[in-house]
PDB file of N, H, CA, C and O in Angstrom:
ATOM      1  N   UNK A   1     -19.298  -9.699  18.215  1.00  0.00           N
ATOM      2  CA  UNK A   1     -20.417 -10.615  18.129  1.00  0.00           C
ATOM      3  C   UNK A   1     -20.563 -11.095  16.684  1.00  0.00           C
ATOM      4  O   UNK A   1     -20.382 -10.372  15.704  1.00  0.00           O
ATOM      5  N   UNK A   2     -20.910 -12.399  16.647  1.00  0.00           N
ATOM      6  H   UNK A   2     -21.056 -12.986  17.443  1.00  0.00           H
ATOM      7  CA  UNK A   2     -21.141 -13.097  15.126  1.00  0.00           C
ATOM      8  C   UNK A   2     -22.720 -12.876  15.030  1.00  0.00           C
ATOM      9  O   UNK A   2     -23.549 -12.970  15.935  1.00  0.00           O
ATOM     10  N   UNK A   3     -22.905 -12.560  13.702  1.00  0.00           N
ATOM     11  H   UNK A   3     -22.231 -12.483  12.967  1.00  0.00           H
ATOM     12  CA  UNK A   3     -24.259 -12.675  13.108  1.00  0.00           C
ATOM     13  C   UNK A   3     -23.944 -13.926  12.453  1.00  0.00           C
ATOM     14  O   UNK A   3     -22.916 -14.495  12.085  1.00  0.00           O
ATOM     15  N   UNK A   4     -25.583 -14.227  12.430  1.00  0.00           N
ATOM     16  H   UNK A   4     -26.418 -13.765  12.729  1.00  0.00           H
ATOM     17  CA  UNK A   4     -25.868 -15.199  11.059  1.00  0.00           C
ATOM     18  C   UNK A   4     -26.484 -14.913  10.680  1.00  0.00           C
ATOM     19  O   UNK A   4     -27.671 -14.763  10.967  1.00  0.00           O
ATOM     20  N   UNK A   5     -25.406 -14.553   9.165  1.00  0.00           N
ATOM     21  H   UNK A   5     -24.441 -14.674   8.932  1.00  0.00           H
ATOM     22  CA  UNK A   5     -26.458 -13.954   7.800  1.00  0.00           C
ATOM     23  C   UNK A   5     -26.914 -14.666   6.498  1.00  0.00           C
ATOM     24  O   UNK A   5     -27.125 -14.305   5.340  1.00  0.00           O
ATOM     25  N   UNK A   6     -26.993 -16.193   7.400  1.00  0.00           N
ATOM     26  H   UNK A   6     -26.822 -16.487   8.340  1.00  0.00           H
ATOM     27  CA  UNK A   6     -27.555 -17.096   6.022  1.00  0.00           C
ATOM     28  C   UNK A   6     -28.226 -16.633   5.216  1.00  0.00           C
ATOM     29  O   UNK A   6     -27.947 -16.507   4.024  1.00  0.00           O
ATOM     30  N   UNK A   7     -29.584 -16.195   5.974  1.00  0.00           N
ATOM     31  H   UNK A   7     -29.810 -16.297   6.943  1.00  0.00           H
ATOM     32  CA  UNK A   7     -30.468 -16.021   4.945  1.00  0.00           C
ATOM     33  C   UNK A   7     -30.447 -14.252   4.370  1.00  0.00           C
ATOM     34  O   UNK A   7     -31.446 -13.540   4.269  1.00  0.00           O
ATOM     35  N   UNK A   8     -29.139 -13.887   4.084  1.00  0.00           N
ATOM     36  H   UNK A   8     -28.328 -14.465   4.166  1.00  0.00           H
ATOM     37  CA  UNK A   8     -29.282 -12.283   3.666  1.00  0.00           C
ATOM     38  C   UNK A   8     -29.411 -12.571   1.871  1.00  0.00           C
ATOM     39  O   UNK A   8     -28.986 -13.598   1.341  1.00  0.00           O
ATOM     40  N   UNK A   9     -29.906 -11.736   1.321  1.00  0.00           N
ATOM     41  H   UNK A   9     -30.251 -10.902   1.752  1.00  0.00           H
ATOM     42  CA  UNK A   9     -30.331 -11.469  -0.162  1.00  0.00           C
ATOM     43  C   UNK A   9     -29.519 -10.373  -0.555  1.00  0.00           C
ATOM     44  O   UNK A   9     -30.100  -9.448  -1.124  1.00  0.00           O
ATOM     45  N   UNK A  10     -28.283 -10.286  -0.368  1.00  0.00           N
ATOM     46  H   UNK A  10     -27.811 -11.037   0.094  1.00  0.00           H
ATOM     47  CA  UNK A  10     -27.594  -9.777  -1.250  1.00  0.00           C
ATOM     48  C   UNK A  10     -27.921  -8.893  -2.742  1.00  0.00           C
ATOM     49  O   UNK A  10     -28.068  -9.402  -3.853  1.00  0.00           O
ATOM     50  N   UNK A  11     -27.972  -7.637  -2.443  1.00  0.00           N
ATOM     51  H   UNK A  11     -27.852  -7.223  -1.540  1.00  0.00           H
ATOM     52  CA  UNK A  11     -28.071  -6.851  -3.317  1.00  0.00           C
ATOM     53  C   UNK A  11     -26.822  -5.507  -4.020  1.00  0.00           C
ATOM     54  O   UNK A  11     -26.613  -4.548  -3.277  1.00  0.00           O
ATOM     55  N   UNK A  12     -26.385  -5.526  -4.843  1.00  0.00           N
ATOM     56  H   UNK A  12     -26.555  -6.305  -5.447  1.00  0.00           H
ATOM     57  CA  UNK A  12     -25.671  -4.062  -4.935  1.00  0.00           C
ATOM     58  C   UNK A  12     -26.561  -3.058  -5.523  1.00  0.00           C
ATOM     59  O   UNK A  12     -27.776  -3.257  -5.554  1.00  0.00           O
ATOM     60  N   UNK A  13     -25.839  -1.612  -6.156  1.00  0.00           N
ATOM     61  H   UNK A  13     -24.852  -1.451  -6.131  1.00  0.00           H
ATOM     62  CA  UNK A  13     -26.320  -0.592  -6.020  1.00  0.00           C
ATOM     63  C   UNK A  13     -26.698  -0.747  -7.773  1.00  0.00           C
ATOM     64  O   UNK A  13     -26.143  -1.531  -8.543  1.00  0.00           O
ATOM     65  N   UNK A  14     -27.610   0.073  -8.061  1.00  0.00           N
ATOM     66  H   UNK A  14     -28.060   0.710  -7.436  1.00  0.00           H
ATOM     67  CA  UNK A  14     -28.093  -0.327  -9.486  1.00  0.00           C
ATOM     68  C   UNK A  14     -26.870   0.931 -10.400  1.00  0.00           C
ATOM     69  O   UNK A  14     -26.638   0.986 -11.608  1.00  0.00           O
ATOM     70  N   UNK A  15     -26.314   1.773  -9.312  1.00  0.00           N
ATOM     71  H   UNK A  15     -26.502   1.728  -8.331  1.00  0.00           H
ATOM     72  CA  UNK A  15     -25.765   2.643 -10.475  1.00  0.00           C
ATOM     73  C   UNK A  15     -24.505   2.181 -10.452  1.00  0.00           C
ATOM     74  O   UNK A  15     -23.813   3.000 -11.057  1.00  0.00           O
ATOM     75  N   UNK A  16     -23.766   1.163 -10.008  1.00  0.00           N
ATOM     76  H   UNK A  16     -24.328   0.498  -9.516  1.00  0.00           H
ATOM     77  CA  UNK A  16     -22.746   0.352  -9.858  1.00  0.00           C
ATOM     78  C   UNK A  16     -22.159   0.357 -10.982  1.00  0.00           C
ATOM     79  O   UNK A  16     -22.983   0.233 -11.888  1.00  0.00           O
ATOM     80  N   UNK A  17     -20.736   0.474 -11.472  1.00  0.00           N
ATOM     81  H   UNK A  17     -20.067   0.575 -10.736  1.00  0.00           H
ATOM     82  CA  UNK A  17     -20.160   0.174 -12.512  1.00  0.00           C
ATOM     83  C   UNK A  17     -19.483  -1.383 -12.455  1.00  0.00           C
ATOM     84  O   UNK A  17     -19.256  -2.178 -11.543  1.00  0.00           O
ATOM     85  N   UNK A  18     -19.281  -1.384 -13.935  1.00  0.00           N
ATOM     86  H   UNK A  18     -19.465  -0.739 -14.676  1.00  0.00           H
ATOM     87  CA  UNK A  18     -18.952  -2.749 -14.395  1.00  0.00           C
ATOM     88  C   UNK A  18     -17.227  -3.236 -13.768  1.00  0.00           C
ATOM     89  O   UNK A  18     -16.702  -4.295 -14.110  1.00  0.00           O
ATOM     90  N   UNK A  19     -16.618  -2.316 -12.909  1.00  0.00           N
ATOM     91  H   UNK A  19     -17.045  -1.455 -12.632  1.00  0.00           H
ATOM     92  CA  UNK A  19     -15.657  -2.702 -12.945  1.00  0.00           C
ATOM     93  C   UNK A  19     -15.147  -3.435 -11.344  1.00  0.00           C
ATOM     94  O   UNK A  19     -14.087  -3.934 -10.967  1.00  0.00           O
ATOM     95  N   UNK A  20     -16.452  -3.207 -10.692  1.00  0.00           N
ATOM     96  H   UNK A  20     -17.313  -2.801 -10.998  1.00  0.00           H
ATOM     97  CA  UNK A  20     -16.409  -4.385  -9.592  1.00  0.00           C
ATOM     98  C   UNK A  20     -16.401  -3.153  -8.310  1.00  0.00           C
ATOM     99  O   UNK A  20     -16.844  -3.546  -7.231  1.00  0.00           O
ATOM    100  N   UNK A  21     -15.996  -1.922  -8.369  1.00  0.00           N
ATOM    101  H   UNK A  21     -15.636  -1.602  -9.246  1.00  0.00           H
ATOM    102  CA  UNK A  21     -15.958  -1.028  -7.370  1.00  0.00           C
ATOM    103  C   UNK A  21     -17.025  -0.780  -6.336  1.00  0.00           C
ATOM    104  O   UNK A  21     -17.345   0.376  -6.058  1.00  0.00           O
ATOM    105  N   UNK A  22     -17.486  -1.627  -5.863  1.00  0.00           N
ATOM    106  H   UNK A  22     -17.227  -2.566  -6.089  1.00  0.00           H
ATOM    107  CA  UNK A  22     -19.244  -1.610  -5.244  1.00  0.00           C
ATOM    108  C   UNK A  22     -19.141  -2.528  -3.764  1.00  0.00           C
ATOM    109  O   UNK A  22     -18.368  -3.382  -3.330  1.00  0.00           O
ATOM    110  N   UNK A  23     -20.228  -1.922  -3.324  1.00  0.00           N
ATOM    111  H   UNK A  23     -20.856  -1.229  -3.677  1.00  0.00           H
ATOM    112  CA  UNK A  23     -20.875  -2.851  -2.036  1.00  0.00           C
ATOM    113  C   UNK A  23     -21.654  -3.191  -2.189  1.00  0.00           C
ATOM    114  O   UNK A  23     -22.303  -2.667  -3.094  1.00  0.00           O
ATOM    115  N   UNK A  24     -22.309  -4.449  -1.381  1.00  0.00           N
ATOM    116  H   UNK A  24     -21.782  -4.875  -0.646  1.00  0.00           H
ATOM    117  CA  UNK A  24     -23.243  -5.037  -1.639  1.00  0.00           C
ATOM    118  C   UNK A  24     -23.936  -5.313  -0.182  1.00  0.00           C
ATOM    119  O   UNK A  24     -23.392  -5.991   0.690  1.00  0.00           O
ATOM    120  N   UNK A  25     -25.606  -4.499  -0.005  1.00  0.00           N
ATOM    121  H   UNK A  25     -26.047  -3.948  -0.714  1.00  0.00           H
ATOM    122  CA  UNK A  25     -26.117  -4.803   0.712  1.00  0.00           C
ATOM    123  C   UNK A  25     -27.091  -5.977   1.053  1.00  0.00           C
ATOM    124  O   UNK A  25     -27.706  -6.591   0.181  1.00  0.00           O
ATOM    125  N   UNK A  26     -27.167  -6.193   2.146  1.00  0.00           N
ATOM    126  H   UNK A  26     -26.668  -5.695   2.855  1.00  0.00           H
ATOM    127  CA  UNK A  26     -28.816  -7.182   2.345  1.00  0.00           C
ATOM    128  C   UNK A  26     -29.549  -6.320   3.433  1.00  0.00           C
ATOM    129  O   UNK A  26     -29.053  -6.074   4.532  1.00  0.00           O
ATOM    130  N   UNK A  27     -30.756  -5.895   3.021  1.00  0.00           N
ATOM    131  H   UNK A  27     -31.159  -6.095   2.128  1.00  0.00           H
ATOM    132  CA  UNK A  27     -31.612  -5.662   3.835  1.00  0.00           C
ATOM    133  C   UNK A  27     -33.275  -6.515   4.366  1.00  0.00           C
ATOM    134  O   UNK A  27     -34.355  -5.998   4.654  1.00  0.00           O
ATOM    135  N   UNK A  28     -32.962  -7.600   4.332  1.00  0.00           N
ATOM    136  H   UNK A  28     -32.085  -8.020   4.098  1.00  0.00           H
ATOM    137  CA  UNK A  28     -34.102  -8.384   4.596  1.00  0.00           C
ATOM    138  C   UNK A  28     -33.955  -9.169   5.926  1.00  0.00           C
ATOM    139  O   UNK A  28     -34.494 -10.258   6.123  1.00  0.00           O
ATOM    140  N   UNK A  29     -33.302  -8.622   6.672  1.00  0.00           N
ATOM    141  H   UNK A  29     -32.864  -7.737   6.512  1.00  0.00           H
ATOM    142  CA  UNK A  29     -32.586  -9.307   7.895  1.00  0.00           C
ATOM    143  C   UNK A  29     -33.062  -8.324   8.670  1.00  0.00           C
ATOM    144  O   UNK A  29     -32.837  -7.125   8.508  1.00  0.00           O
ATOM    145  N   UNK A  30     -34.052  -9.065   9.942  1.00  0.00           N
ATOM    146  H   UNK A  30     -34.235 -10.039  10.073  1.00  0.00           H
ATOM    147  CA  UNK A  30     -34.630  -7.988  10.961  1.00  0.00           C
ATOM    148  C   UNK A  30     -34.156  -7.120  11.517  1.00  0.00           C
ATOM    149  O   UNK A  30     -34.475  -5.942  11.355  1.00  0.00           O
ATOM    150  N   UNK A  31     -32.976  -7.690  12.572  1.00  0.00           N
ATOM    151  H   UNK A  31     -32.716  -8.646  12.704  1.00  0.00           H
ATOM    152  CA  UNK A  31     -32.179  -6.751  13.328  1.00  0.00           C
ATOM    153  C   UNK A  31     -30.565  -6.067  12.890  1.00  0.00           C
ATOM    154  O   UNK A  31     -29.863  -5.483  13.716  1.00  0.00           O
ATOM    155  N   UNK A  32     -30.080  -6.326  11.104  1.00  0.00           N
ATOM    156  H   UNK A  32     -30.650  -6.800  10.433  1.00  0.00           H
ATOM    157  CA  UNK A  32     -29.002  -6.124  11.168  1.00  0.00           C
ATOM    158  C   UNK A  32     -28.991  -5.609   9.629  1.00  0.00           C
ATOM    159  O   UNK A  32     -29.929  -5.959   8.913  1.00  0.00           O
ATOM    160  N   UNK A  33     -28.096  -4.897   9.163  1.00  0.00           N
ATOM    161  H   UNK A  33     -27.333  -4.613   9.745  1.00  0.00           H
ATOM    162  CA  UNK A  33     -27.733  -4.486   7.973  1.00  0.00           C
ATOM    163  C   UNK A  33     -26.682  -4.597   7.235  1.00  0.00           C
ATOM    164  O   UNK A  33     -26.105  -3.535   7.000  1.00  0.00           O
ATOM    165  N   UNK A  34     -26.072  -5.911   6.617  1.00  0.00           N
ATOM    166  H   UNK A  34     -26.541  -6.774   6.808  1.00  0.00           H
ATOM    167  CA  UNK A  34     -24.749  -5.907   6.720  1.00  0.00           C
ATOM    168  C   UNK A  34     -24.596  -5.410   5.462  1.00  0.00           C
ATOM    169  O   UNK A  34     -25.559  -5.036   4.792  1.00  0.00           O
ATOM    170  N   UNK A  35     -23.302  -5.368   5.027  1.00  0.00           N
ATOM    171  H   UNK A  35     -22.520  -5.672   5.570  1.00  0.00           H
ATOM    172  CA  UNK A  35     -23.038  -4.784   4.059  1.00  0.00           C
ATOM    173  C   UNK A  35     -21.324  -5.034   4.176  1.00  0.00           C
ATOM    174  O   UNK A  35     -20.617  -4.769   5.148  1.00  0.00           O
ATOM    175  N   UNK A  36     -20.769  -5.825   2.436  1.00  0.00           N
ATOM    176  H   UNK A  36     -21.344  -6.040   1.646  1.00  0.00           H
ATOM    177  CA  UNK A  36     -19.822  -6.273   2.133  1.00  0.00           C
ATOM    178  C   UNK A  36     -19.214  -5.514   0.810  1.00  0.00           C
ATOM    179  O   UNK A  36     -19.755  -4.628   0.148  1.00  0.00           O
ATOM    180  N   UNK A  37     -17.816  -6.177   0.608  1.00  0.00           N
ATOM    181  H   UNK A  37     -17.377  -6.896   1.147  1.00  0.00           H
ATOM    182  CA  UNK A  37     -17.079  -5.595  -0.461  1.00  0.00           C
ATOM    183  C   UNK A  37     -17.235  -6.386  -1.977  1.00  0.00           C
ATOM    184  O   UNK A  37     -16.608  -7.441  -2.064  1.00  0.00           O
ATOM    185  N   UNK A  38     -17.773  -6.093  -2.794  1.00  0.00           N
ATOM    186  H   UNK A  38     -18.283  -5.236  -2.723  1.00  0.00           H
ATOM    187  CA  UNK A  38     -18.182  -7.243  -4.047  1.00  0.00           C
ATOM    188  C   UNK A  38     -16.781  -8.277  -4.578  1.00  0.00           C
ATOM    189  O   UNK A  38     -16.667  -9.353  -5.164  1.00  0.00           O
ATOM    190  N   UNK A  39     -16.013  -7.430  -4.096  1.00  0.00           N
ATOM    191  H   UNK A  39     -16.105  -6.556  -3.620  1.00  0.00           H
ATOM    192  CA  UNK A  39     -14.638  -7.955  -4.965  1.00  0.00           C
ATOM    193  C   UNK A  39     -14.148  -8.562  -3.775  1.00  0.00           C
ATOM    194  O   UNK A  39     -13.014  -8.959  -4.044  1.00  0.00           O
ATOM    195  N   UNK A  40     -14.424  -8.830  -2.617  1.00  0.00           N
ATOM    196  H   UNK A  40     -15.345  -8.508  -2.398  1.00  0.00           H
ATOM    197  CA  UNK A  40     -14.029  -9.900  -1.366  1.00  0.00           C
ATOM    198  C   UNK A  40     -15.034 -10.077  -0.675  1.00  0.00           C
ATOM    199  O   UNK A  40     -15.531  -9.216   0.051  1.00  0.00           O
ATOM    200  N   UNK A  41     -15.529 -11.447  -0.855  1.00  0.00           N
ATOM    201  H   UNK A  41     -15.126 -12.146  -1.445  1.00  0.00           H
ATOM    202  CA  UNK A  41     -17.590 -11.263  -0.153  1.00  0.00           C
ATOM    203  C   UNK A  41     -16.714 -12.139   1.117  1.00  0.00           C
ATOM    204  O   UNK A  41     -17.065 -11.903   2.273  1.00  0.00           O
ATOM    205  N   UNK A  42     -16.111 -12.672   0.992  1.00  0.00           N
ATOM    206  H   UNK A  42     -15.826 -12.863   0.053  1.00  0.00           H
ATOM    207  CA  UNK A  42     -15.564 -13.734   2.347  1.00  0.00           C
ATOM    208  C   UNK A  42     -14.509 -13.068   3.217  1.00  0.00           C
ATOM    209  O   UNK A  42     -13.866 -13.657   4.086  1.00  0.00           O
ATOM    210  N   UNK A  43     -14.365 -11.472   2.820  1.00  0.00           N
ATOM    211  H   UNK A  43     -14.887 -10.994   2.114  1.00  0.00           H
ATOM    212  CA  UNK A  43     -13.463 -10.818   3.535  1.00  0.00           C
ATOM    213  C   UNK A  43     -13.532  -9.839   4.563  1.00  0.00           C
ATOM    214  O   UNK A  43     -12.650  -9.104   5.006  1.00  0.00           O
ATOM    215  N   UNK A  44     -15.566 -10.036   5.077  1.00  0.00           N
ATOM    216  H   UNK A  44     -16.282 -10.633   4.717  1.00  0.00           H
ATOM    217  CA  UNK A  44     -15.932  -9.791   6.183  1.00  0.00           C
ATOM    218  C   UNK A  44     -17.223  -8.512   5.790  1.00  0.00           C
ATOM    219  O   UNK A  44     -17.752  -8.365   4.689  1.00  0.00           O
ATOM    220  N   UNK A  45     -17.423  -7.923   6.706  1.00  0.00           N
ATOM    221  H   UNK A  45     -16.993  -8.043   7.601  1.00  0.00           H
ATOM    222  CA  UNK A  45     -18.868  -7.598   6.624  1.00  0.00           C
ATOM    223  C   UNK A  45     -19.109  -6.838   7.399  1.00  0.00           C
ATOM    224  O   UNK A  45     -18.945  -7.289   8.532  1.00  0.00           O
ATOM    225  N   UNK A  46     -19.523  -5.584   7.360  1.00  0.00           N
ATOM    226  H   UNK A  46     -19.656  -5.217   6.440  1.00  0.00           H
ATOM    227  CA  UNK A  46     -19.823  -4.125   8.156  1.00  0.00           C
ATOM    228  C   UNK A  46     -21.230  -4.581   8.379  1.00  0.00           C
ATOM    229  O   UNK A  46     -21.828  -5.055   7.413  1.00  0.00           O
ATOM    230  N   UNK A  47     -22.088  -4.456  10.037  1.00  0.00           N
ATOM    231  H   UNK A  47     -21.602  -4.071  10.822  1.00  0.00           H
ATOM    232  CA  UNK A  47     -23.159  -4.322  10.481  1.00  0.00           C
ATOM    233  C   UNK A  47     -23.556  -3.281  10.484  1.00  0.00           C
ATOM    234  O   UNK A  47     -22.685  -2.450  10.742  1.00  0.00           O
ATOM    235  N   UNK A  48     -24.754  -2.797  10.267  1.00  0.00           N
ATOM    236  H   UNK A  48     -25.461  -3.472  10.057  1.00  0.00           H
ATOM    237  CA  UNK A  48     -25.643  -1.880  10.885  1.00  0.00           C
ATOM    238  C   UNK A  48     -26.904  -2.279  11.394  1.00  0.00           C
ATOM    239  O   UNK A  48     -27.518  -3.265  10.987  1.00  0.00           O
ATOM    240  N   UNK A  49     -27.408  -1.272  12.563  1.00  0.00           N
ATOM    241  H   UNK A  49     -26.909  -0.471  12.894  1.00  0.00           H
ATOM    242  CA  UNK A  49     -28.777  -1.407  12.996  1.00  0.00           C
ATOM    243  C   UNK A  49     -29.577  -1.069  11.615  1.00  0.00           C
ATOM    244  O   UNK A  49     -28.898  -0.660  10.672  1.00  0.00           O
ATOM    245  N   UNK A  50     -30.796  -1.198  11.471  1.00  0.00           N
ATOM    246  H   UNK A  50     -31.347  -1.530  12.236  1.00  0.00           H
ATOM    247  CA  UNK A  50     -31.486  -0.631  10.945  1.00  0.00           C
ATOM    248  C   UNK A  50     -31.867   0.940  10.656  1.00  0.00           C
ATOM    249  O   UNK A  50     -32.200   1.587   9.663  1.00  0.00           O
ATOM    250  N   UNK A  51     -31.606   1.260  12.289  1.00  0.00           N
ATOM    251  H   UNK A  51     -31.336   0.734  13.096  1.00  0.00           H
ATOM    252  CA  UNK A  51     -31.600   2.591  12.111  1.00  0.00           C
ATOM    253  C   UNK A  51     -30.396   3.566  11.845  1.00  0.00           C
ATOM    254  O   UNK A  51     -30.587   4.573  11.163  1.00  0.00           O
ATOM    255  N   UNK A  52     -29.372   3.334  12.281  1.00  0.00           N
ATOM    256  H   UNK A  52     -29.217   2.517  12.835  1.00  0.00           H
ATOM    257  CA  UNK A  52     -28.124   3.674  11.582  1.00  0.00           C
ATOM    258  C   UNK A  52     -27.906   3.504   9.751  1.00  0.00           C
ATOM    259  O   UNK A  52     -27.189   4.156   8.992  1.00  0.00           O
ATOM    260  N   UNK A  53     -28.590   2.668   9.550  1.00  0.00           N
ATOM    261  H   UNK A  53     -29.173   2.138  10.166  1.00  0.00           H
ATOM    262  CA  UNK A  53     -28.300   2.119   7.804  1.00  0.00           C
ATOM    263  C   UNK A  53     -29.576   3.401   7.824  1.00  0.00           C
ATOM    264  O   UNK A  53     -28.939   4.432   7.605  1.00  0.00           O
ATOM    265  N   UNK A  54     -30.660   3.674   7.942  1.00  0.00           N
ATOM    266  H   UNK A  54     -31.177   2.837   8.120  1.00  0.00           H
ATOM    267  CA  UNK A  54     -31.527   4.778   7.808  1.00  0.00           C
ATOM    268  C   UNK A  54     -31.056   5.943   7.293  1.00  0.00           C
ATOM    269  O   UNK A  54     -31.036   6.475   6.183  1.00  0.00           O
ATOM    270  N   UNK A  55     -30.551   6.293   8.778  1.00  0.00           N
ATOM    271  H   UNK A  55     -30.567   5.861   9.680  1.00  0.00           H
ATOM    272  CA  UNK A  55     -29.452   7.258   9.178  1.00  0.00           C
ATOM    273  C   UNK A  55     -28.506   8.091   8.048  1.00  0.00           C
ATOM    274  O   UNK A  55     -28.657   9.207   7.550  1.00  0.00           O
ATOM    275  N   UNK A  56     -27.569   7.163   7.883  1.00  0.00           N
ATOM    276  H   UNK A  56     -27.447   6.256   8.287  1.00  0.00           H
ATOM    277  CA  UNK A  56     -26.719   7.331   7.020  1.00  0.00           C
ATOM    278  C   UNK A  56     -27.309   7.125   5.515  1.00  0.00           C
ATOM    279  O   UNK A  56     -26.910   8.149   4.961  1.00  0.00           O
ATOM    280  N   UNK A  57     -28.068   6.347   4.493  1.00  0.00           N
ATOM    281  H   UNK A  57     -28.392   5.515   4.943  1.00  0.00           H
ATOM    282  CA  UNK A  57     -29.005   6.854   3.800  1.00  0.00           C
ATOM    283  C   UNK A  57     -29.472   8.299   3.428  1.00  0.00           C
ATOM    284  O   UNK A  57     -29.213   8.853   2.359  1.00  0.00           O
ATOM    285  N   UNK A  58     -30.239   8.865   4.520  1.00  0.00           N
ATOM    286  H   UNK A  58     -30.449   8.415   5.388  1.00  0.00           H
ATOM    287  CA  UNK A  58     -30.883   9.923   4.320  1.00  0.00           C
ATOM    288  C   UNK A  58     -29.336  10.757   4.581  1.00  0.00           C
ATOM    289  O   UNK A  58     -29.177  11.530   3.636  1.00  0.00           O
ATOM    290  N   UNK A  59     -28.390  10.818   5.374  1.00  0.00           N
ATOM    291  H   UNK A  59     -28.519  10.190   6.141  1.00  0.00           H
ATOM    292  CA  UNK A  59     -27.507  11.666   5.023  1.00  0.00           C
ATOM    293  C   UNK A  59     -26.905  11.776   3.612  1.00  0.00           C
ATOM    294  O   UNK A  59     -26.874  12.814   2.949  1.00  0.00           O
ATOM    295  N   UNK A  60     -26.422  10.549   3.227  1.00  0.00           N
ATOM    296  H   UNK A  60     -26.448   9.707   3.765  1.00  0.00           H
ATOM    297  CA  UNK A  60     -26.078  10.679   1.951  1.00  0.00           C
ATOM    298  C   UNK A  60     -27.217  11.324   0.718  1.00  0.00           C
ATOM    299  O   UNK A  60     -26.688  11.799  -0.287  1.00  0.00           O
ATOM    300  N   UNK A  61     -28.275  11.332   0.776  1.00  0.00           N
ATOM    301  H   UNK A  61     -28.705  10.946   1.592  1.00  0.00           H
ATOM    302  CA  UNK A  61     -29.320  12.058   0.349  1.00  0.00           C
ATOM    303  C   UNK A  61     -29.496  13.378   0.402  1.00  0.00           C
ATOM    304  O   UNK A  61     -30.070  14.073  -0.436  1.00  0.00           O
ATOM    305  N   UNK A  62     -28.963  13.735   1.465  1.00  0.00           N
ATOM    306  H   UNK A  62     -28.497  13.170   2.146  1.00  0.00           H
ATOM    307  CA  UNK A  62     -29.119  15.300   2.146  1.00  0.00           C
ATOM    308  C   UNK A  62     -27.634  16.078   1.093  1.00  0.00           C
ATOM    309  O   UNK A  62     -27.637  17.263   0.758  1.00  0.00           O
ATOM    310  N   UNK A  63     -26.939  15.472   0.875  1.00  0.00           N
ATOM    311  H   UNK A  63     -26.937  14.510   1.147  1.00  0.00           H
ATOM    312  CA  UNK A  63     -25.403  15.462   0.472  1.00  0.00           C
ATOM    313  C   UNK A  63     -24.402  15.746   1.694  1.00  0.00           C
ATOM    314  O   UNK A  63     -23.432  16.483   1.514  1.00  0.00           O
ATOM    315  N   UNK A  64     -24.671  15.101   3.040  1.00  0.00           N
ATOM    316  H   UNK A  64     -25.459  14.502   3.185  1.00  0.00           H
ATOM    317  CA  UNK A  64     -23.585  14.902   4.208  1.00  0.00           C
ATOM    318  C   UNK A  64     -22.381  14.672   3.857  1.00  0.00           C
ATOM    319  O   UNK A  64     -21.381  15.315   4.179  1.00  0.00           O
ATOM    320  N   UNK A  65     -22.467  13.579   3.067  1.00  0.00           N
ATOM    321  H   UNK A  65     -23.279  13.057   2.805  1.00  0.00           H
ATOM    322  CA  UNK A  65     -20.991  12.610   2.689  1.00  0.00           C
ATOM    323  C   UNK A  65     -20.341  13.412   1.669  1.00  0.00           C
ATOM    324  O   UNK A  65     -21.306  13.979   1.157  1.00  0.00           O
ATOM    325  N   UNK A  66     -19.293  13.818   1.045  1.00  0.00           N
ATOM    326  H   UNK A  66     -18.508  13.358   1.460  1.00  0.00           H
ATOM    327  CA  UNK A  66     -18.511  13.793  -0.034  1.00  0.00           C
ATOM    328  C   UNK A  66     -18.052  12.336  -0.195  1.00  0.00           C
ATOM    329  O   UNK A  66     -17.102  11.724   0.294  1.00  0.00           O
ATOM    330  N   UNK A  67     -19.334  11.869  -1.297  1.00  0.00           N
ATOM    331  H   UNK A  67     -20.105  12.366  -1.694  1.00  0.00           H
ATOM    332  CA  UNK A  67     -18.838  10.094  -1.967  1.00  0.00           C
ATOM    333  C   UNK A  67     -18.006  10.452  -3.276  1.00  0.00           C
ATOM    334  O   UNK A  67     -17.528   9.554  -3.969  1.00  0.00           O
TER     335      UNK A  67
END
């Protein structure tokens, strides 16, 4: 399924380094969470629900992930 994410506000992570290694979220989009690669923004785009982007958040918080 295609989204349209015209109106997403694009944000990355504030502890992001200068050397481009980052994602970049939008969360101002009701039903979807996308989230792209900074160094290829036209090279497609991971969805999440809202609650999955939650989800995974608070796991990475918990320390779930080895990032």
């Amino acid at each position: 399924m295609t989204r349209d994410l015209d109106g997403a506000r694009w944000r990355k992570a504030s502890r992001s380094g200068q050397t481009g290694n980052c994602v970049e979220v939008a969360t101002n989009l009701p039903d979807v969470v996308p989230v792209r690669d900074t160094k290829d923004r036209e090279g497609g785009t991971l969805t999440f629900t809202p609650d999955a982007w939650r989800d995974f958040l608070a796991g990475v918080k918990d320390g779930e992930f080895d990032l």
